[in-house]
mmCIF file as gemmi writes it, N, C-alpha and C atoms, coordinates in Angstrom:
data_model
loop_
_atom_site.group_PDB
_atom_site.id
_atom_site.type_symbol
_atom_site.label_atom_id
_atom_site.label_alt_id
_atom_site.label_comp_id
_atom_site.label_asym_id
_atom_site.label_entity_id
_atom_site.label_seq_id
_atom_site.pdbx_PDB_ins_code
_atom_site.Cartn_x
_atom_site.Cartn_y
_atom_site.Cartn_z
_atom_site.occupancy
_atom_site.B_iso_or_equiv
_atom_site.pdbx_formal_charge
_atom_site.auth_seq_id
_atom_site.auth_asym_id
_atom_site.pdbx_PDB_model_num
ATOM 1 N N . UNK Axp A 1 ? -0.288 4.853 -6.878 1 0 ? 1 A 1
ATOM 2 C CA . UNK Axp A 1 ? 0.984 4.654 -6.227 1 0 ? 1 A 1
ATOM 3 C C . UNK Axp A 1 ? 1.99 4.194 -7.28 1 0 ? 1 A 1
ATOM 4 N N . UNK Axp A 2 ? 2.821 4.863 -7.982 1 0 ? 2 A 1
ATOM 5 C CA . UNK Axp A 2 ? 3.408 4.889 -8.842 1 0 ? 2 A 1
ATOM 6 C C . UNK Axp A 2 ? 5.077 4.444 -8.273 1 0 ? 2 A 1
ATOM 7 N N . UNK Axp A 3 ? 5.698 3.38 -9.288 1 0 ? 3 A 1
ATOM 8 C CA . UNK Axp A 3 ? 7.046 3.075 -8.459 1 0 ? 3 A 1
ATOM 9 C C . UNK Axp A 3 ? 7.757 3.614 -9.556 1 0 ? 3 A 1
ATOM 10 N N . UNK Axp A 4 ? 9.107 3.805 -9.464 1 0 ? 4 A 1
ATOM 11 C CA . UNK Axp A 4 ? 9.923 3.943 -10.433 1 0 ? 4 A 1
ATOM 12 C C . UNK Axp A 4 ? 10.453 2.572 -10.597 1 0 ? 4 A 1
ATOM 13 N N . UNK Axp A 5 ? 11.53 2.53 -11.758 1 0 ? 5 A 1
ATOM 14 C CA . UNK Axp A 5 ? 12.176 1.768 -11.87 1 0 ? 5 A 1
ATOM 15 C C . UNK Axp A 5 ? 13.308 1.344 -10.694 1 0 ? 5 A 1
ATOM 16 N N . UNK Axp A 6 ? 14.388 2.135 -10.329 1 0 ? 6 A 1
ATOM 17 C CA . UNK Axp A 6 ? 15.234 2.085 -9.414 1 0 ? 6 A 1
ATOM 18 C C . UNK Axp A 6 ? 13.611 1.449 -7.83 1 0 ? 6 A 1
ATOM 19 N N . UNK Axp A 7 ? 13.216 1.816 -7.581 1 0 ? 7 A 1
ATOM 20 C CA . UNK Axp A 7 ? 12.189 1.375 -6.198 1 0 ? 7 A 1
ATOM 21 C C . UNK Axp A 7 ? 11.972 0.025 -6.232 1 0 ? 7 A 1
ATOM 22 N N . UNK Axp A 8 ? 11.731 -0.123 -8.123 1 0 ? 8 A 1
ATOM 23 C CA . UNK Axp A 8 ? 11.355 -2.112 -8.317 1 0 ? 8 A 1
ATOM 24 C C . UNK Axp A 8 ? 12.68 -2.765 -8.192 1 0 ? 8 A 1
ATOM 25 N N . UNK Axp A 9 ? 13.692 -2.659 -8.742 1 0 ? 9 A 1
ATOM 26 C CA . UNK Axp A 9 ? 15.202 -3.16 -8.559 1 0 ? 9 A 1
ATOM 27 C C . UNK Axp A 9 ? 15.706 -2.76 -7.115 1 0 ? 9 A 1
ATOM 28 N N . UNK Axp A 10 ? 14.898 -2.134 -6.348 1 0 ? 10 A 1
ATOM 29 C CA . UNK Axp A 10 ? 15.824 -2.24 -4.875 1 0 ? 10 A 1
ATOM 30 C C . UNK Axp A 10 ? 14.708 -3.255 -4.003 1 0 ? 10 A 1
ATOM 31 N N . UNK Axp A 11 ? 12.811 -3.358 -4.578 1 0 ? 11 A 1
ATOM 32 C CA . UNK Axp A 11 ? 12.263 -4.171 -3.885 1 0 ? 11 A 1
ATOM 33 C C . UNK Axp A 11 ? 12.995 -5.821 -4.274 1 0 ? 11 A 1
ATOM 34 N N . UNK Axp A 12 ? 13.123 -6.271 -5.482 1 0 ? 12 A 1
ATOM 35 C CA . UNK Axp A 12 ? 13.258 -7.081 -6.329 1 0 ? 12 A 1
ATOM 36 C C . UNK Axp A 12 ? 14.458 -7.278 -5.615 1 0 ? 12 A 1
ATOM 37 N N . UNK Axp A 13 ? 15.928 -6.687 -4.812 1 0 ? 13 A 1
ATOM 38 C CA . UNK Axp A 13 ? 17.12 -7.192 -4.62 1 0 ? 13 A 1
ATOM 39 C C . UNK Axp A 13 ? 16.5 -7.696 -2.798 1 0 ? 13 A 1
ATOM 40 N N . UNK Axp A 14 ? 15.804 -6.771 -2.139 1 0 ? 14 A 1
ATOM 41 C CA . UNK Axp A 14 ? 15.49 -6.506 -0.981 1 0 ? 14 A 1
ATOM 42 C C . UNK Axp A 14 ? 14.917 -8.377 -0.332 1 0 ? 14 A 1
ATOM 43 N N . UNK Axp A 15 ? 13.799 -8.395 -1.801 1 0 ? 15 A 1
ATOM 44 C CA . UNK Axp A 15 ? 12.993 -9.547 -1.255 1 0 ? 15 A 1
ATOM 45 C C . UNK Axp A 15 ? 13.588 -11.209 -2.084 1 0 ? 15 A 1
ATOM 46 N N . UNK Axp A 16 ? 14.441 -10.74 -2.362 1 0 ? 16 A 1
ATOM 47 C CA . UNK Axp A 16 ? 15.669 -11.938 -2.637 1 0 ? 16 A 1
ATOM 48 C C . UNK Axp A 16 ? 14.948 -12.483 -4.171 1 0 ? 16 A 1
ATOM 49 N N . UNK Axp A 17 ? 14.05 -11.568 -5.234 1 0 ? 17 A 1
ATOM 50 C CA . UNK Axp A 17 ? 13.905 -11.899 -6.367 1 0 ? 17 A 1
ATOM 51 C C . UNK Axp A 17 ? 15.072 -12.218 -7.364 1 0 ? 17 A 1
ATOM 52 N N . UNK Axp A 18 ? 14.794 -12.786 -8.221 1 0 ? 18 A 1
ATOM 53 C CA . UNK Axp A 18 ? 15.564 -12.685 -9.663 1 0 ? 18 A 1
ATOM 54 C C . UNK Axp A 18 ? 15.449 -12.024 -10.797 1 0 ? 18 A 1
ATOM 55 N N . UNK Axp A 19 ? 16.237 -10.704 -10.841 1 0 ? 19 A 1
ATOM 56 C CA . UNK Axp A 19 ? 15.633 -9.805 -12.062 1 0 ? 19 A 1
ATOM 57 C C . UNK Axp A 19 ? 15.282 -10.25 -13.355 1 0 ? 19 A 1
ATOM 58 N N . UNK Axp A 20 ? 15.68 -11.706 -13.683 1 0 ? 20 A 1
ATOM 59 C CA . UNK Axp A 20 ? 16.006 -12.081 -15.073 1 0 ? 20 A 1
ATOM 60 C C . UNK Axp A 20 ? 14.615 -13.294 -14.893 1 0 ? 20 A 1
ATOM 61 N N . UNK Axp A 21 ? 14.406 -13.433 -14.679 1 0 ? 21 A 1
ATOM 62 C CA . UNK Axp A 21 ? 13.07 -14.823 -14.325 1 0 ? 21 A 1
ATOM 63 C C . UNK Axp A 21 ? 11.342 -13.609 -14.727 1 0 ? 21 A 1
ATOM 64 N N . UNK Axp A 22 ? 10.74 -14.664 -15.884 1 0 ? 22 A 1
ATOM 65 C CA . UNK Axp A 22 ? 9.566 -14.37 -16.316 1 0 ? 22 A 1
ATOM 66 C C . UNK Axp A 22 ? 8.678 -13.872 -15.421 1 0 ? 22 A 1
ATOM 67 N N . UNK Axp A 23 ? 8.341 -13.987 -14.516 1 0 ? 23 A 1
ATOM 68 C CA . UNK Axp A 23 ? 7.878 -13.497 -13.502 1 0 ? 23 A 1
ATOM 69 C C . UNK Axp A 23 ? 7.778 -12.378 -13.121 1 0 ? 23 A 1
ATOM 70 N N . UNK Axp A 24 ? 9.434 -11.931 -12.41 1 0 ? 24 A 1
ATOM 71 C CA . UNK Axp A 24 ? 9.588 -10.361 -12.228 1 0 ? 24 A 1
ATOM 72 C C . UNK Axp A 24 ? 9.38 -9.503 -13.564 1 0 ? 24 A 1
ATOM 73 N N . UNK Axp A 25 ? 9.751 -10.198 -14.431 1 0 ? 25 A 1
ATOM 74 C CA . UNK Axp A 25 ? 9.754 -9.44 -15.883 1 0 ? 25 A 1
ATOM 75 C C . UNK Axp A 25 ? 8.085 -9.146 -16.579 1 0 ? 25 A 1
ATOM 76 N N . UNK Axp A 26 ? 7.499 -9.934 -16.381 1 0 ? 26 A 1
ATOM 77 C CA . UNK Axp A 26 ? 5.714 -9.878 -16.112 1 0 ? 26 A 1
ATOM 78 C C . UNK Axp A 26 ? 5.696 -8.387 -14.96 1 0 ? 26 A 1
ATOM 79 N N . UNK Axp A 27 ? 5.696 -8.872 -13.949 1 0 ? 27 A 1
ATOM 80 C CA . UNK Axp A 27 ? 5.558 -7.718 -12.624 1 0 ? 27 A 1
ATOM 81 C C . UNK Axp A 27 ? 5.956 -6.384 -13.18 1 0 ? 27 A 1
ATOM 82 N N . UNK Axp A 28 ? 7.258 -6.512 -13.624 1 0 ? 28 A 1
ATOM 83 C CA . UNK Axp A 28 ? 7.702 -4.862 -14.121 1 0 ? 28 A 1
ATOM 84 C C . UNK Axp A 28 ? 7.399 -4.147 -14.602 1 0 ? 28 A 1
ATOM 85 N N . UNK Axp A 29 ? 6.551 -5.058 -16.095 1 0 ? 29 A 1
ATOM 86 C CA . UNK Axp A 29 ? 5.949 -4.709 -17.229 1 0 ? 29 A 1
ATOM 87 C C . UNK Axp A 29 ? 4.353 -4.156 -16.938 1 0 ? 29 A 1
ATOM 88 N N . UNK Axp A 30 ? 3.921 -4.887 -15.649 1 0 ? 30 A 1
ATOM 89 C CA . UNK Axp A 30 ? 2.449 -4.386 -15.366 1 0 ? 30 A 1
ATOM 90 C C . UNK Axp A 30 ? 3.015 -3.138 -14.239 1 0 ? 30 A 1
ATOM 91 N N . UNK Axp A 31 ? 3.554 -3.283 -13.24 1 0 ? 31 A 1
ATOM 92 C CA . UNK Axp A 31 ? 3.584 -2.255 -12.321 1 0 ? 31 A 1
ATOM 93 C C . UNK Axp A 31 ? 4.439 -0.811 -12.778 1 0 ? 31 A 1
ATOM 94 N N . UNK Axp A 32 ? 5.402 -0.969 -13.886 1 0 ? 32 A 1
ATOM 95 C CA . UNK Axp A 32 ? 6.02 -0.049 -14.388 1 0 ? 32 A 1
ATOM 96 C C . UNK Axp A 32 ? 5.729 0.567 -15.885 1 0 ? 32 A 1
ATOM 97 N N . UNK Axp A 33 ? 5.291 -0.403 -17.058 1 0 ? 33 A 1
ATOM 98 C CA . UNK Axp A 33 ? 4.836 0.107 -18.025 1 0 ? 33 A 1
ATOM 99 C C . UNK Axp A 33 ? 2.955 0.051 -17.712 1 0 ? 33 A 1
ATOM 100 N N . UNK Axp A 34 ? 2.107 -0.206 -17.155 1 0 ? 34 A 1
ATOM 101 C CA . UNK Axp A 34 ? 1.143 -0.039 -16.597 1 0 ? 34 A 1
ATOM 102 C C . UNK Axp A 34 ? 0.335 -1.156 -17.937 1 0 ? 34 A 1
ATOM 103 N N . UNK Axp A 35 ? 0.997 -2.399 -18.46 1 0 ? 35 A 1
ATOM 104 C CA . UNK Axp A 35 ? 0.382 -3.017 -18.804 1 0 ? 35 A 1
ATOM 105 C C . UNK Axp A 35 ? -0.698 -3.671 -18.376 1 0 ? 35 A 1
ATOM 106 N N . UNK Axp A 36 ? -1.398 -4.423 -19.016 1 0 ? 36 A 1
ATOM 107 C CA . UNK Axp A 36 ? -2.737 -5.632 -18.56 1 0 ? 36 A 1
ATOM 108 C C . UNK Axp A 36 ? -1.568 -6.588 -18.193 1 0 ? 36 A 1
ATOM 109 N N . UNK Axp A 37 ? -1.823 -7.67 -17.276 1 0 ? 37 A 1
ATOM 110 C CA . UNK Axp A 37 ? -2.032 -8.53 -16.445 1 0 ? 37 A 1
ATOM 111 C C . UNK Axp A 37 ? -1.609 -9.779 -17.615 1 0 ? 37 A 1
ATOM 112 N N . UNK Axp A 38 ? -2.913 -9.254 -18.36 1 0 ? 38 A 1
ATOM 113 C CA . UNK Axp A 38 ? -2.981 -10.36 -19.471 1 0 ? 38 A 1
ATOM 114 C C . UNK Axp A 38 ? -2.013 -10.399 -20.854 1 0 ? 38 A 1
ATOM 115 N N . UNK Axp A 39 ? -1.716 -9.467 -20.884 1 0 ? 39 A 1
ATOM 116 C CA . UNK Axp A 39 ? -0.511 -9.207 -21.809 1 0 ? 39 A 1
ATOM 117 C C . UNK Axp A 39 ? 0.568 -9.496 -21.022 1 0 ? 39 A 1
ATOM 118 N N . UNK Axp A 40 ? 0.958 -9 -20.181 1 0 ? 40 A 1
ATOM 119 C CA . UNK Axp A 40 ? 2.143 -9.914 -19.527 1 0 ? 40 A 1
ATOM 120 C C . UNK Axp A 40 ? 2.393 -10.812 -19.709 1 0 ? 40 A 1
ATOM 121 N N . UNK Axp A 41 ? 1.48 -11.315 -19.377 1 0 ? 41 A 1
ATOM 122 C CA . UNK Axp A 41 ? 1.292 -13.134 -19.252 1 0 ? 41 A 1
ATOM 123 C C . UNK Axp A 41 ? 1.631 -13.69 -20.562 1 0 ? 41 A 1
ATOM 124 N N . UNK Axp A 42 ? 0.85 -13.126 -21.707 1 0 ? 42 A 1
ATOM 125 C CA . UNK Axp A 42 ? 1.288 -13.542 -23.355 1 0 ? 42 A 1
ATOM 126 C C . UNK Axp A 42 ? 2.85 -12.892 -23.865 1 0 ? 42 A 1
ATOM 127 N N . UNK Axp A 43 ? 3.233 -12 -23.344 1 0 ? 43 A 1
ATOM 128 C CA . UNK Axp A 43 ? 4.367 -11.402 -23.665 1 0 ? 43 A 1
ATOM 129 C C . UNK Axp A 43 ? 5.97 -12.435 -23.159 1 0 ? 43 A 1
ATOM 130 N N . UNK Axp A 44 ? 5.603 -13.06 -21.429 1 0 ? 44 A 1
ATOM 131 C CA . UNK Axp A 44 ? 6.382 -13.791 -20.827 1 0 ? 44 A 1
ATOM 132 C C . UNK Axp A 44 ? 6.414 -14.581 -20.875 1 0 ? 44 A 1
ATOM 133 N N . UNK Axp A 45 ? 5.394 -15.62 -20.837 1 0 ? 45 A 1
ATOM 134 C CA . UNK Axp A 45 ? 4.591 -17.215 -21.507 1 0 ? 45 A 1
ATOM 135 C C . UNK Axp A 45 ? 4.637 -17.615 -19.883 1 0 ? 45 A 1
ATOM 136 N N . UNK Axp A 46 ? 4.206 -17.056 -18.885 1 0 ? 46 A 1
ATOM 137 C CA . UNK Axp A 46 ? 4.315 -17.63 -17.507 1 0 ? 46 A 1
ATOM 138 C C . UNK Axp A 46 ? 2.495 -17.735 -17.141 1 0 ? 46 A 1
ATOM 139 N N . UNK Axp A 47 ? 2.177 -18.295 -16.613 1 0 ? 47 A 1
ATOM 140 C CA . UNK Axp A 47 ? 0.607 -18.31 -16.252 1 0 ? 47 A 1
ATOM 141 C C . UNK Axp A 47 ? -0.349 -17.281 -15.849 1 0 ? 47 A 1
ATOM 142 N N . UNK Axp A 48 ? -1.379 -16.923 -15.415 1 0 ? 48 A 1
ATOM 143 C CA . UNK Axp A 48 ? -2.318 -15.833 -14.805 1 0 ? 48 A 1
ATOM 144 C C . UNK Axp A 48 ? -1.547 -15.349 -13.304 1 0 ? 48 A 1
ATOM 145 N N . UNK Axp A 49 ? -1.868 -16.893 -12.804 1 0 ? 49 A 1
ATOM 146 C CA . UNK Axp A 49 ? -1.448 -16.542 -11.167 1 0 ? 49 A 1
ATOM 147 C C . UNK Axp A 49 ? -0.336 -16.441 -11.092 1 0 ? 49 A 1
ATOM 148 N N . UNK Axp A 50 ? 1.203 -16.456 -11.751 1 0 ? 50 A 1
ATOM 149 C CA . UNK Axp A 50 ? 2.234 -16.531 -11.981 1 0 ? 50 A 1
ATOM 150 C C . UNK Axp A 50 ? 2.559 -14.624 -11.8 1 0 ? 50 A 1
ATOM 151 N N . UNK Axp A 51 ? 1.936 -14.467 -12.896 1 0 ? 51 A 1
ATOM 152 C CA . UNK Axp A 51 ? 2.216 -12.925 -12.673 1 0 ? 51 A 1
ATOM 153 C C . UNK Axp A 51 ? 1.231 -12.161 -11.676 1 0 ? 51 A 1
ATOM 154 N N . UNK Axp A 52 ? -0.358 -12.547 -11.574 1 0 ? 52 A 1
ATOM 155 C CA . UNK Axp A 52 ? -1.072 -11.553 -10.484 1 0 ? 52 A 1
ATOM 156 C C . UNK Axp A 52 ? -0.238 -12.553 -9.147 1 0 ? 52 A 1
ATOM 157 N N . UNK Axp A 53 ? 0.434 -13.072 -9.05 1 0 ? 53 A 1
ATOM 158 C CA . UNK Axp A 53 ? 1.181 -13.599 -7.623 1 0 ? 53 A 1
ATOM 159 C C . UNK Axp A 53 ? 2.29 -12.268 -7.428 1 0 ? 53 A 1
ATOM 160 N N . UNK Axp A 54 ? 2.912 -12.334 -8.569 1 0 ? 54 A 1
ATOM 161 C CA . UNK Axp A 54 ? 4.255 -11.124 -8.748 1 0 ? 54 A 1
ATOM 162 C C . UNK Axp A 54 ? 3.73 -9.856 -8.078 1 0 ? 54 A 1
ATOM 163 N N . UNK Axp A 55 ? 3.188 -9.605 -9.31 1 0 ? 55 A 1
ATOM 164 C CA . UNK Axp A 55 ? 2.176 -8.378 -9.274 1 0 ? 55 A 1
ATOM 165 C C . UNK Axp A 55 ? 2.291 -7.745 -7.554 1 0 ? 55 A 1
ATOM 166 N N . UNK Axp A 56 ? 1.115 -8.648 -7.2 1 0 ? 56 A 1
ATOM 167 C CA . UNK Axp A 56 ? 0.753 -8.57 -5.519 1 0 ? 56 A 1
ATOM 168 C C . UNK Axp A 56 ? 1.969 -8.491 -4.427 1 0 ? 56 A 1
ATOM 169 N N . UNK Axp A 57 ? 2.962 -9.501 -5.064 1 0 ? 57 A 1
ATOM 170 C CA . UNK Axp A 57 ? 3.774 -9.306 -3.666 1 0 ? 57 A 1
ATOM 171 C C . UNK Axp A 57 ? 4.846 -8.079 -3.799 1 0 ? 57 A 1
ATOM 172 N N . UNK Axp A 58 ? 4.668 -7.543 -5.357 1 0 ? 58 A 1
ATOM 173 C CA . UNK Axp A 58 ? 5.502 -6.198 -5.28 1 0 ? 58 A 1
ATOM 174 C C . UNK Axp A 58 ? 5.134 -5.226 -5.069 1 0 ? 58 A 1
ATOM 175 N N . UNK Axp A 59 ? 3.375 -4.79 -5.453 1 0 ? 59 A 1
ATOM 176 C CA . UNK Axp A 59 ? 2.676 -3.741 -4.875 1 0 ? 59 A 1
ATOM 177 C C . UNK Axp A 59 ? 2.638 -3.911 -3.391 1 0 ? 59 A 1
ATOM 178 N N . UNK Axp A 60 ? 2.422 -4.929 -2.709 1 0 ? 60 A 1
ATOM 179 C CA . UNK Axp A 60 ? 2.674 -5.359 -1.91 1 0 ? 60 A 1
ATOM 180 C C . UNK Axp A 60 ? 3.752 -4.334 -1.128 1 0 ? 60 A 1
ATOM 181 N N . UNK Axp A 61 ? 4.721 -5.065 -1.452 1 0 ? 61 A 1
ATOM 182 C CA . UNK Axp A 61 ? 5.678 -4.748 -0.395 1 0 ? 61 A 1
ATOM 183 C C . UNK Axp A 61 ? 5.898 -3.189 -0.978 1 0 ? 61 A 1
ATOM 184 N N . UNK Axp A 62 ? 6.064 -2.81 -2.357 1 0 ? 62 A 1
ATOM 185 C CA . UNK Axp A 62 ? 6.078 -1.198 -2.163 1 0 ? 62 A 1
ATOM 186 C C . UNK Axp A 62 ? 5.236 -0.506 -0.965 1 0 ? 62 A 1
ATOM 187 N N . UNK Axp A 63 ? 3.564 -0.676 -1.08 1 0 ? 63 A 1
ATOM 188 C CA . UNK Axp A 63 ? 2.827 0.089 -0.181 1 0 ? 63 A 1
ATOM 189 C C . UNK Axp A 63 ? 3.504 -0.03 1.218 1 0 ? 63 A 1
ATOM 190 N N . UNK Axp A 64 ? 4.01 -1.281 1.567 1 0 ? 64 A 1
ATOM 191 C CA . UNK Axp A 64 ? 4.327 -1.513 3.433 1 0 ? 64 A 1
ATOM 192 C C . UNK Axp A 64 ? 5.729 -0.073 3.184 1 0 ? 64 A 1
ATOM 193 N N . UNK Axp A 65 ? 6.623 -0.199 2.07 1 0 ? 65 A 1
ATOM 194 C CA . UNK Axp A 65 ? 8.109 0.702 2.458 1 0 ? 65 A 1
ATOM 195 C C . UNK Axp A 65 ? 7.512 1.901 2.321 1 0 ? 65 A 1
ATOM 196 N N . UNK Axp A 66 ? 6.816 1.786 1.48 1 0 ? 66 A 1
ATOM 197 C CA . UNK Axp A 66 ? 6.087 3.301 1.432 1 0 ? 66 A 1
ATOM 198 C C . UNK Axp A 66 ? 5.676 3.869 2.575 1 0 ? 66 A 1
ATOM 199 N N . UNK Axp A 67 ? 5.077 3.327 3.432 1 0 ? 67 A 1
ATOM 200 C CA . UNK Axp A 67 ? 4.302 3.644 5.239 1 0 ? 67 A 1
ATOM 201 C C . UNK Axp A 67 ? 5.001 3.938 6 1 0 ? 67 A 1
ATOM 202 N N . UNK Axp A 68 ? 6.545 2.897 5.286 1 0 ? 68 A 1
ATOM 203 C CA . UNK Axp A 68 ? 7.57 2.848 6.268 1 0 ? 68 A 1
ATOM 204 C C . UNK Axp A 68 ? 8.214 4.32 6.454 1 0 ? 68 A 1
ATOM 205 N N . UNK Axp A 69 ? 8.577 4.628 5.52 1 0 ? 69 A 1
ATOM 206 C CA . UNK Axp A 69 ? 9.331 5.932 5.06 1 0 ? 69 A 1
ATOM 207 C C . UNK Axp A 69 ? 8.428 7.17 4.822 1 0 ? 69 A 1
ATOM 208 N N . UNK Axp A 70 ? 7.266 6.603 4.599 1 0 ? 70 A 1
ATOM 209 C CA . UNK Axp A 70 ? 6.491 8.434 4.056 1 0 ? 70 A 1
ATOM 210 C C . UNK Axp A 70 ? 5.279 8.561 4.615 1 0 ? 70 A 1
ATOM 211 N N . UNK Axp A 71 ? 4.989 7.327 5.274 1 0 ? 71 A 1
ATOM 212 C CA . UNK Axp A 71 ? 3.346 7.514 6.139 1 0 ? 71 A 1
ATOM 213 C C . UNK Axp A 71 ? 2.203 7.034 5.462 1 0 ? 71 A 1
ATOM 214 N N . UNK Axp A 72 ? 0.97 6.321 6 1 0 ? 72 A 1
ATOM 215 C CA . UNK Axp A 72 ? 0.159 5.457 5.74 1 0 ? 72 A 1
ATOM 216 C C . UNK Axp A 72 ? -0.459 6.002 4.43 1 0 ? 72 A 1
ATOM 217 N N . UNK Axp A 73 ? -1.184 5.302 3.591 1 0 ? 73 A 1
ATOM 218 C CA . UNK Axp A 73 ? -1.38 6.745 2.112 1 0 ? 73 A 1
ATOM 219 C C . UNK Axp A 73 ? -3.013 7.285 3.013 1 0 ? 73 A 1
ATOM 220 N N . UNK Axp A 74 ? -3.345 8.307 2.486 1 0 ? 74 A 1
ATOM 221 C CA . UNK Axp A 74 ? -4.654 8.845 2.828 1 0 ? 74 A 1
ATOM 222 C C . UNK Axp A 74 ? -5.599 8.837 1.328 1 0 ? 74 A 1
């Protein structure tokens, strides 16, 4: 389930994130450049659960808009 960029900047405005905070910037870097988890984490200096928290609530909410708009995945 692949997001684009524009999909993460409309979840990221949607769910009242901050584009500029280590965090989302971790999230982007794993869900959009398809980094490790763990490089994030060394790249941003934010913790494990810091970014697999991100991570989750943006795959997250992609899969629910995704269902919303294009149907459950098979």
């Amino acid at each position: 389930m692949a997001m684009t960029s524009e999909q993460y900047d409309a979840l990221v405005k949607l769910m009242g994130g901050s584009p500029e905070s280590r965090a989302n910037r971790a999230a982007r870097r794993v869900l959009l450049d398809g980094i490790t988890q763990a490089n994030a984490m060394r790249e941003t200096g934010v913790t494990r659960a810091t970014v697999n928290h991100a991570v989750k609530r943006y795959a997250d909410a992609n899969k629910l808009m995704r269902s919303v708009y294009i149907g459950p995945e098979k």
